[in-house]
C-alpha positions as CSV (number, residue, x, y, z in Angstrom):
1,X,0.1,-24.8,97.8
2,X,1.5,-21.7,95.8
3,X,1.9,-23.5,92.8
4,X,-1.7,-24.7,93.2
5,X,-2.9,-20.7,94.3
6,X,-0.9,-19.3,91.2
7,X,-2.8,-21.6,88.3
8,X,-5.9,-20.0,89.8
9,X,-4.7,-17.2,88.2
10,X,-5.3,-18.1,84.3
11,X,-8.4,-20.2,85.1
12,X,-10.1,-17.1,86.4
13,X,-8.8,-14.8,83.3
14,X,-9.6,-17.6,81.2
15,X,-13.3,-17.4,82.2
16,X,-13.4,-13.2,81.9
17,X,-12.4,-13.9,78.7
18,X,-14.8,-16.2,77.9
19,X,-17.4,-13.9,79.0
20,X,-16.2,-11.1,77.3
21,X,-14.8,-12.1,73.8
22,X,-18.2,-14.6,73.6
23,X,-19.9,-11.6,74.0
24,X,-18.3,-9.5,70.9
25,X,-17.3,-12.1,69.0
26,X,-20.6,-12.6,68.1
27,X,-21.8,-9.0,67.2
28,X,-21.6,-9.6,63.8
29,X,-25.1,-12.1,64.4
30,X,-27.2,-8.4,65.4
31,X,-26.0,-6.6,62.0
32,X,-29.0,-7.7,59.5
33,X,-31.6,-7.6,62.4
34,X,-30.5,-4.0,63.4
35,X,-30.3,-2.7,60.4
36,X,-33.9,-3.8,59.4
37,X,-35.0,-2.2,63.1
38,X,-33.2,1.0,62.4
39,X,-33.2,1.0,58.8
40,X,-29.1,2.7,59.5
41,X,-27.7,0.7,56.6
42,X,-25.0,-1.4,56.4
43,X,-21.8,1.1,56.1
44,X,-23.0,3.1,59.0
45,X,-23.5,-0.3,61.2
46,X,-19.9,-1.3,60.2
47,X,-18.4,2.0,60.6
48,X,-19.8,1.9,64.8
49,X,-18.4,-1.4,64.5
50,X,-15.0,-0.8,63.4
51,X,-15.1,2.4,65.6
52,X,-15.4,-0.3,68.5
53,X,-13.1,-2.2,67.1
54,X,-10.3,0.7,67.8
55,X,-11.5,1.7,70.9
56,X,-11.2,-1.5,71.9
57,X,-7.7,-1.7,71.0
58,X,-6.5,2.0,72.1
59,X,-8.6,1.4,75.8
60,X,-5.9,-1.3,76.4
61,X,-2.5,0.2,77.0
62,X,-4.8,2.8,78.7
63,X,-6.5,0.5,81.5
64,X,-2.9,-1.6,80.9
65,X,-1.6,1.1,82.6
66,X,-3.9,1.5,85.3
67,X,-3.6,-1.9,85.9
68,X,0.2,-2.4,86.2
69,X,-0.2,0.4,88.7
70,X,-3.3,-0.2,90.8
71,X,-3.9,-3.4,89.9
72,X,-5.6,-5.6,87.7
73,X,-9.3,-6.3,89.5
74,X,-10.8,-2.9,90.0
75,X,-10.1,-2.3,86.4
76,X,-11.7,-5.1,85.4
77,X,-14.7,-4.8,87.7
78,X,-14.9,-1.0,85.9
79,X,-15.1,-2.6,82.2
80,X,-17.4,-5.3,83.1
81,X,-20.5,-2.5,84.3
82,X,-19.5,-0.3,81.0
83,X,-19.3,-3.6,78.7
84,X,-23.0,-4.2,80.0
85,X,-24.2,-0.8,79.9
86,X,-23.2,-0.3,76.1
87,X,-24.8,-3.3,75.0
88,X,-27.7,-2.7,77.1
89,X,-28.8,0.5,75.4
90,X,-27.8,-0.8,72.2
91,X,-31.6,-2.0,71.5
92,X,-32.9,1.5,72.1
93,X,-30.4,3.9,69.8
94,X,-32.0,4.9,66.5
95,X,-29.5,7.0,65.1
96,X,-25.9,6.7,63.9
97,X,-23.8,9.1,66.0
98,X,-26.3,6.8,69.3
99,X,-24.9,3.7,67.9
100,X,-21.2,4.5,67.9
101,X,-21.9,5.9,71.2
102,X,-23.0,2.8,73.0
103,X,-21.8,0.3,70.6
104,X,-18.4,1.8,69.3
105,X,-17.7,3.7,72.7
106,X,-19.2,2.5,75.7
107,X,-19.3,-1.1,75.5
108,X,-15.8,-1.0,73.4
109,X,-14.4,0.6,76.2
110,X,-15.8,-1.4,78.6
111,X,-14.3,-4.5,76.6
112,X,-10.6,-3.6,77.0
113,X,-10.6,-3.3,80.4
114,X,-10.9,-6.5,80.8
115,X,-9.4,-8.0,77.4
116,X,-6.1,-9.5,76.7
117,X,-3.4,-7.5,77.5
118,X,-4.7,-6.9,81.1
119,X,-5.6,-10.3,81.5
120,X,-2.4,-12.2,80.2
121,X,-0.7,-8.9,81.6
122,X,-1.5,-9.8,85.2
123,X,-1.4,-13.7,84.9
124,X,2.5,-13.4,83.2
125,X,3.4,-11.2,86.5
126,X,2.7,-14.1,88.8
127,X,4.0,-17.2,87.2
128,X,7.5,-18.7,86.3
129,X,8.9,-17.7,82.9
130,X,8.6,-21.1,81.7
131,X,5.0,-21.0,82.6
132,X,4.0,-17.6,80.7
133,X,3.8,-18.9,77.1
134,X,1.1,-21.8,77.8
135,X,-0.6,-19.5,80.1
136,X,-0.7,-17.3,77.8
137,X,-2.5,-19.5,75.5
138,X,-4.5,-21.3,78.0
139,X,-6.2,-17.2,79.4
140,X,-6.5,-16.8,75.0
141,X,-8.0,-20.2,74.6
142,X,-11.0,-19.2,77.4
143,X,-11.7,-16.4,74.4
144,X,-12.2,-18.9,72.0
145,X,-13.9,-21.1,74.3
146,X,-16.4,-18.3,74.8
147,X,-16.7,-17.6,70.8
148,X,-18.3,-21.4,70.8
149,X,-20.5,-20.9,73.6
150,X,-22.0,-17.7,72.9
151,X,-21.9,-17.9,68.3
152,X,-24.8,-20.5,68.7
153,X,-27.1,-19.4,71.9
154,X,-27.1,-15.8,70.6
155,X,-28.3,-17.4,67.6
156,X,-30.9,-19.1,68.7
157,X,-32.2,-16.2,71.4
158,X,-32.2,-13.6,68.4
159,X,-34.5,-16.3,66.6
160,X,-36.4,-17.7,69.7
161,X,-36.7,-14.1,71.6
162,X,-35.3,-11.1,69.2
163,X,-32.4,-9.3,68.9
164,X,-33.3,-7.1,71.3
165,X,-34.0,-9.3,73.9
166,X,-30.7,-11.5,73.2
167,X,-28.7,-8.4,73.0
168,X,-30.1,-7.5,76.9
169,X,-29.3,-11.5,77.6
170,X,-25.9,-10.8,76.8
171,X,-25.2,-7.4,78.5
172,X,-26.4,-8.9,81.6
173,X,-24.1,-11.9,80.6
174,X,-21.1,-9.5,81.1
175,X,-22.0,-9.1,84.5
176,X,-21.0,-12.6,85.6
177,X,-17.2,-11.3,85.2
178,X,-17.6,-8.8,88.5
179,X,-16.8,-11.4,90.7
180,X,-14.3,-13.0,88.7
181,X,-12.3,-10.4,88.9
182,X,-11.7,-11.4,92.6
183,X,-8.5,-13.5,92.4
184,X,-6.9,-10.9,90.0
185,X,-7.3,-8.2,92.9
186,X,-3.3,-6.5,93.4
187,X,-1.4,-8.2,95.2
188,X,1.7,-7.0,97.0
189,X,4.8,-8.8,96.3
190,X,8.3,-7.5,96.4
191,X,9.7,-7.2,93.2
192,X,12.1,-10.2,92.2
193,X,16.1,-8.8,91.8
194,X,17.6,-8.0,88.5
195,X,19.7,-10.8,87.6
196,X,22.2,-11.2,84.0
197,X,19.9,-11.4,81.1
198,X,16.9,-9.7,82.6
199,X,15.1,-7.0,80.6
200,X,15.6,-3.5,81.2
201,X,11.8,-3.3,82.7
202,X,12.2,-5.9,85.2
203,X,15.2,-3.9,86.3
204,X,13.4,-1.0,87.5
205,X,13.1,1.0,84.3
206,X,10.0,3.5,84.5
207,X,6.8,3.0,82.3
208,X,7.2,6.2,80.2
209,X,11.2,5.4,80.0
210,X,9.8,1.5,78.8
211,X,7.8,2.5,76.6
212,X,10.3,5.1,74.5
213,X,12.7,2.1,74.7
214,X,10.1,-0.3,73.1
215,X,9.0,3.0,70.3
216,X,12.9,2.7,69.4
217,X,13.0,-1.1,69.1
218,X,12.5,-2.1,65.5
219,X,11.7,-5.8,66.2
220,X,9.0,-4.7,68.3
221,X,7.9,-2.5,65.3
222,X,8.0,-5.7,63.1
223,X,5.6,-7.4,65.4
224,X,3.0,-5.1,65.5
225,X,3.2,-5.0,61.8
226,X,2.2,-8.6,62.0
227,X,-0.1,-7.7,64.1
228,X,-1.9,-5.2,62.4
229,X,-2.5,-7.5,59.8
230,X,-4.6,-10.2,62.6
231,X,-6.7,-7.4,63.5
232,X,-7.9,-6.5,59.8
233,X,-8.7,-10.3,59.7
234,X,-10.2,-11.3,62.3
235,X,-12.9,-8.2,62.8
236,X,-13.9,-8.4,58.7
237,X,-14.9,-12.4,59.8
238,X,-16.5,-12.1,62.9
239,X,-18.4,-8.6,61.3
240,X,-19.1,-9.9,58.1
241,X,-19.3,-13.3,57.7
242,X,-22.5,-13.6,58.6
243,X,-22.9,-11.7,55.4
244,X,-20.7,-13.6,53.2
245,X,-22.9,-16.6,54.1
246,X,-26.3,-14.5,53.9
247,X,-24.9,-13.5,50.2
248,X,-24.2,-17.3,49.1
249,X,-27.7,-18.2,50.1
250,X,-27.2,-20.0,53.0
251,X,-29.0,-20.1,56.7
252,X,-28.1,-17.5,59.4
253,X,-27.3,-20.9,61.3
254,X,-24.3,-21.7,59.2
255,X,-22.8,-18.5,60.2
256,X,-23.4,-19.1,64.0
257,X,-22.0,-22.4,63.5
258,X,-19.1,-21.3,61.2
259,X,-17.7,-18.7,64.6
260,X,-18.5,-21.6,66.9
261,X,-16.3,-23.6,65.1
262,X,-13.8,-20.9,64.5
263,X,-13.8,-20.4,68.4
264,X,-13.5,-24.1,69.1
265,X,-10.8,-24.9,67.5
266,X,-8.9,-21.7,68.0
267,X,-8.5,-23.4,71.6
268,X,-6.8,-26.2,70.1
269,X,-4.7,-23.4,68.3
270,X,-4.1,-21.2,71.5
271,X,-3.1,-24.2,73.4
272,X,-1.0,-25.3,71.1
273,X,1.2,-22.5,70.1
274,X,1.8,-21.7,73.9
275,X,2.7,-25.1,74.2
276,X,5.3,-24.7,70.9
277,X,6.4,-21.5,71.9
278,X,8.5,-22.7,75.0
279,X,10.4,-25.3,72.3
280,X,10.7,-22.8,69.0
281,X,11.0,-19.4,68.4
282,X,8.2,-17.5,68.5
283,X,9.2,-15.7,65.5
284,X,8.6,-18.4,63.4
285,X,5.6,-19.7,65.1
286,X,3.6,-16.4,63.6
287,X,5.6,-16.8,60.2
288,X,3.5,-20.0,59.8
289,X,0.8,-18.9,61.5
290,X,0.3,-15.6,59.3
291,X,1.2,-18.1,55.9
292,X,-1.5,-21.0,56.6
293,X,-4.3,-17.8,57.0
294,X,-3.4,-16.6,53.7
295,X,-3.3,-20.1,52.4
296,X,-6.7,-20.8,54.2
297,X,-8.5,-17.5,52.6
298,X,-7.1,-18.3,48.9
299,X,-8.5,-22.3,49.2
300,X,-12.0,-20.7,50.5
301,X,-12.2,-18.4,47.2
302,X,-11.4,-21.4,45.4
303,X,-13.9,-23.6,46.6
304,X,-18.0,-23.9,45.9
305,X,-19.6,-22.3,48.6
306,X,-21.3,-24.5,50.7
307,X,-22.3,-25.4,54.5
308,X,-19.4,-27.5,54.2
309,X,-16.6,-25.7,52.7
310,X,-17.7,-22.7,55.3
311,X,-17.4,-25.3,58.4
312,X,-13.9,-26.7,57.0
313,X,-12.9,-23.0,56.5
314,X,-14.0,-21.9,60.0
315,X,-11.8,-25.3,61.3
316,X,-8.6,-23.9,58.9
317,X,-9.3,-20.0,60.5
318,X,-9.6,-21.3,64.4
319,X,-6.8,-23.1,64.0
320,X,-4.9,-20.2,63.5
321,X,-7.6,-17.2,65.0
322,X,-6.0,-16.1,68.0
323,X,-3.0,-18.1,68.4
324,X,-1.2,-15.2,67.4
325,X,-1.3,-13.9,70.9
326,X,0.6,-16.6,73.0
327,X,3.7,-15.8,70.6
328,X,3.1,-12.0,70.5
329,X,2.6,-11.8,73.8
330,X,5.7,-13.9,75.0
331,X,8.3,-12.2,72.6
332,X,7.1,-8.7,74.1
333,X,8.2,-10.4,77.1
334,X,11.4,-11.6,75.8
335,X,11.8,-8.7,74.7
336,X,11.2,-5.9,77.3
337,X,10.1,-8.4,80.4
338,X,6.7,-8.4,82.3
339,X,6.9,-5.9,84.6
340,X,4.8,-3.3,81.8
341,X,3.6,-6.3,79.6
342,X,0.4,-5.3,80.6
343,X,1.0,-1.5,79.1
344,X,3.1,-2.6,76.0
345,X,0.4,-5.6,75.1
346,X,-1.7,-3.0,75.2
347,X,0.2,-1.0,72.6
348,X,0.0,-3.7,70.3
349,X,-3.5,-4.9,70.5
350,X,-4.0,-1.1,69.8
351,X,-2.0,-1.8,66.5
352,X,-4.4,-5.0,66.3
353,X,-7.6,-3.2,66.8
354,X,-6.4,-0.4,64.0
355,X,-6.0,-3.1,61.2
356,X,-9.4,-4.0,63.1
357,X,-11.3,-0.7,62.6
358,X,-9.9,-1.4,58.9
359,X,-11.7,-4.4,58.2
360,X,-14.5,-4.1,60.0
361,X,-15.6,-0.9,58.0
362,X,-14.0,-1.6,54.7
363,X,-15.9,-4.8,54.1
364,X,-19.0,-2.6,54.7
365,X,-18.0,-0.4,52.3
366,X,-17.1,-3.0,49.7
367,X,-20.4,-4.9,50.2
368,X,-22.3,-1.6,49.7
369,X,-20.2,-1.0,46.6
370,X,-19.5,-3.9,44.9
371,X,-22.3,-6.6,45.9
372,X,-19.6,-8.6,47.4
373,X,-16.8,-9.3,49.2
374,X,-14.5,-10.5,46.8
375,X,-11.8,-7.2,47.3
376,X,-11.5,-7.9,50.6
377,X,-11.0,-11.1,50.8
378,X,-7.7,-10.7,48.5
379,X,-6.9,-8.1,50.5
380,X,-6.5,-10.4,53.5
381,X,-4.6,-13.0,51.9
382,X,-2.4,-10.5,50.8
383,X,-1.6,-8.6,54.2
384,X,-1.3,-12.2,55.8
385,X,1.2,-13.2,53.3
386,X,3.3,-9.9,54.2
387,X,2.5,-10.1,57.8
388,X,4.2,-13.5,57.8
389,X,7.2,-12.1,55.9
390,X,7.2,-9.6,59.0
391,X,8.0,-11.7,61.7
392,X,11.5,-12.8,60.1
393,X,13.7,-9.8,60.7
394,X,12.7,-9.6,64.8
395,X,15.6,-9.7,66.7
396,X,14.9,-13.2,69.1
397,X,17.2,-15.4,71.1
398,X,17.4,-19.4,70.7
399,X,14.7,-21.5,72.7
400,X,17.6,-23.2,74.8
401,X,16.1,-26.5,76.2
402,X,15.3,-27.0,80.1
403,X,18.2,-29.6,81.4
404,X,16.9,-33.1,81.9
405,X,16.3,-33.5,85.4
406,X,18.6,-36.0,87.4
């Protein structure tokens, strides 16, 4: 019965973050409509954009705190009314500094209360070590889940019903993760003893004590390096691809379907390196991980753009989109336990969402400059190449094998 109880666990943060990762992973669908409603241009839209982007990261240690100390539910209950709020009054801003209020601030905000380090923070509390790393990629895989759902019906509502009216269908969308929130309420458990081996936080270390241990730990400094470098990928494609295809001539629809895809098969990615990361070390994991993204953006720059070489480029991207977290997140855990995962998850995914803010409002700025996205696009292939290199020096004990059982 508890192992039954404790799997509802990542099913129910698997389906928050379907909710709210389909909801802003498809942001970068209202960009060309909301510029011609608003008439902002494209470097202002991208710069409330990338401001999100950072709020969204930096609201995550913050809530990751509150979390770890009141609990998990309340704080997500708290993002999901912001998260709609901020999209709901998106359709009625006019101005810049209105945009980044409700776009870049309120919704952001709202976001990373209930985003990824809370979510995989309070799952990893409740379960068996050996159980963390898939459910860490089975809560990130409910992200991408959502990114396939969402890329394609927002689509079609902005075409069917207008953006405004499809930006309202998805605030109210959000709402849907109130109750979810229910089997993440705190519960109170004593705390399990400190045994040989265990991390300093599961040993009753304080937060602010934690997290000046973690500040002073260079291989945690190495993975956020790494991490950075996701960040800066992942928000230039999900803000501007929809440009890159609208520049090569081709339907809105191919973008839609290019970040369904890319959400799709990010599930096989998620699932798949939680699933490795209990039989190698994580370390390596990202090395590939980081390497095949690079190779990925080099082959696309290569190839004649078409509807196909976008789709088999959006299947190369998902595979490796967000299956970064399941090894980021477990090493963190290696390396400082789970009793503040929640807080020092956070603190990366704040390094995330800088390299986020990055190139999300770069590639606005290189598109209003240059006609194109070709600087950018080097540039990623270039931090992924180093961001790989990274993730060799961090300091990472053997996977040693679970005995056979008898």
């Amino acid at each position: 019965m508890r192992v039954r109880f404790a799997w509802t666990l990542p099913i129910a943060a698997a389906a928050i973050l379907l909710i709210t990762m389909g909801g802003r992973q498809t942001i970068g669908l209202f960009i060309a409509p909301l510029d011609e409603a608003t008439g902002l241009g494209i470097v202002a839209i991208s710069l409330a954009v990338a401001i999100g982007q950072l709020v969204w990261g930096f609201a995550q240690p913050v809530f990751g705190g509150f979390a770890d100390r009141f609990g998990p539910g309340r704080v997500i209950v708290i993002g999901g009314i912001m998260l709609a709020a901020g999209l709901a009054l998106t359709p009625f801003v006019h101005s810049e500094w209105a945009l980044i209020a409700t776009l870049g601030l309120l919704s952001a905000f709202g976001a990373g209360a209930g985003s990824l380090s809370i979510l995989i923070g309070a799952v990893s509390q409740r379960l068996a070590p050996e159980q963390r790393s898939f459910a860490a990629g089975f809560v990130n895989a409910g992200g991408s889940l959502g990114q396939f759902v969402f890329a394609p019906l927002v689509q079609m509502a902005i075409v069917g019903f207008g953006w405004a009216n499809a930006m309202l269908a998805v605030a109210a969308a959000m709402l849907t993760t109130l109750p979810l929130a229910w089997p993440l309420r705190r519960r109170h458990r004593p705390a399990p003893p400190a045994s040989v081996g265990t991390p300093a936080s599961e040993a009753g270390t304080g937060l602010w004590r934690q997290l000046a241990m973690a500040a002073r730990d260079r291989s945690y400094w190495w993975l956020n390096l790494g991490f950075f470098t996701c960040g800066f990928h992942v928000a230039f494609l999900v803000t501007h691809l929809p440009g890159e295809v609208r520049l090569c001539g081709l339907s809105p629809s191919i973008a839609a379907n290019s970040l369904a895809l890319i959400g799709i098969a990010n599930i096989a990615g998620s699932l798949g390196a939680g699933w490795l990361g209990n039989r190698y070390r994580m370390k390596h994991l990202l090395f590939w991980i980081y390497l095949l993204r690079a190779a990925a953006v080099l082959a696309y720059l290569a190839a004649p753009k078409s509807a196909t070489t976008f789709y088999i480029f959006a299947v190369a991207l998902g595979l490796t989109w967000l299956a970064t977290l399941p090894p980021t997140a477990g090493i963190v855990g290696k390396l400082f336990g789970v009793r503040y995962l929640a807080t020092l998850l956070g603190v990366s995914l704040a390094v995330h969402q800088i390299g986020g803010f990055y190139g999300a409002w770069l590639g606005g700025i290189a598109v209003a400059n240059f006609g194109d996205y070709n600087w950018m696009w080097y540039a990623d292939a270039l931090l992924a190449t180093l961001a790989a290199l990274s993730n060799l020096p961090i300091r990472e004990a053997r996977v040693v094998p679970a005995p056979a059982p008898a």
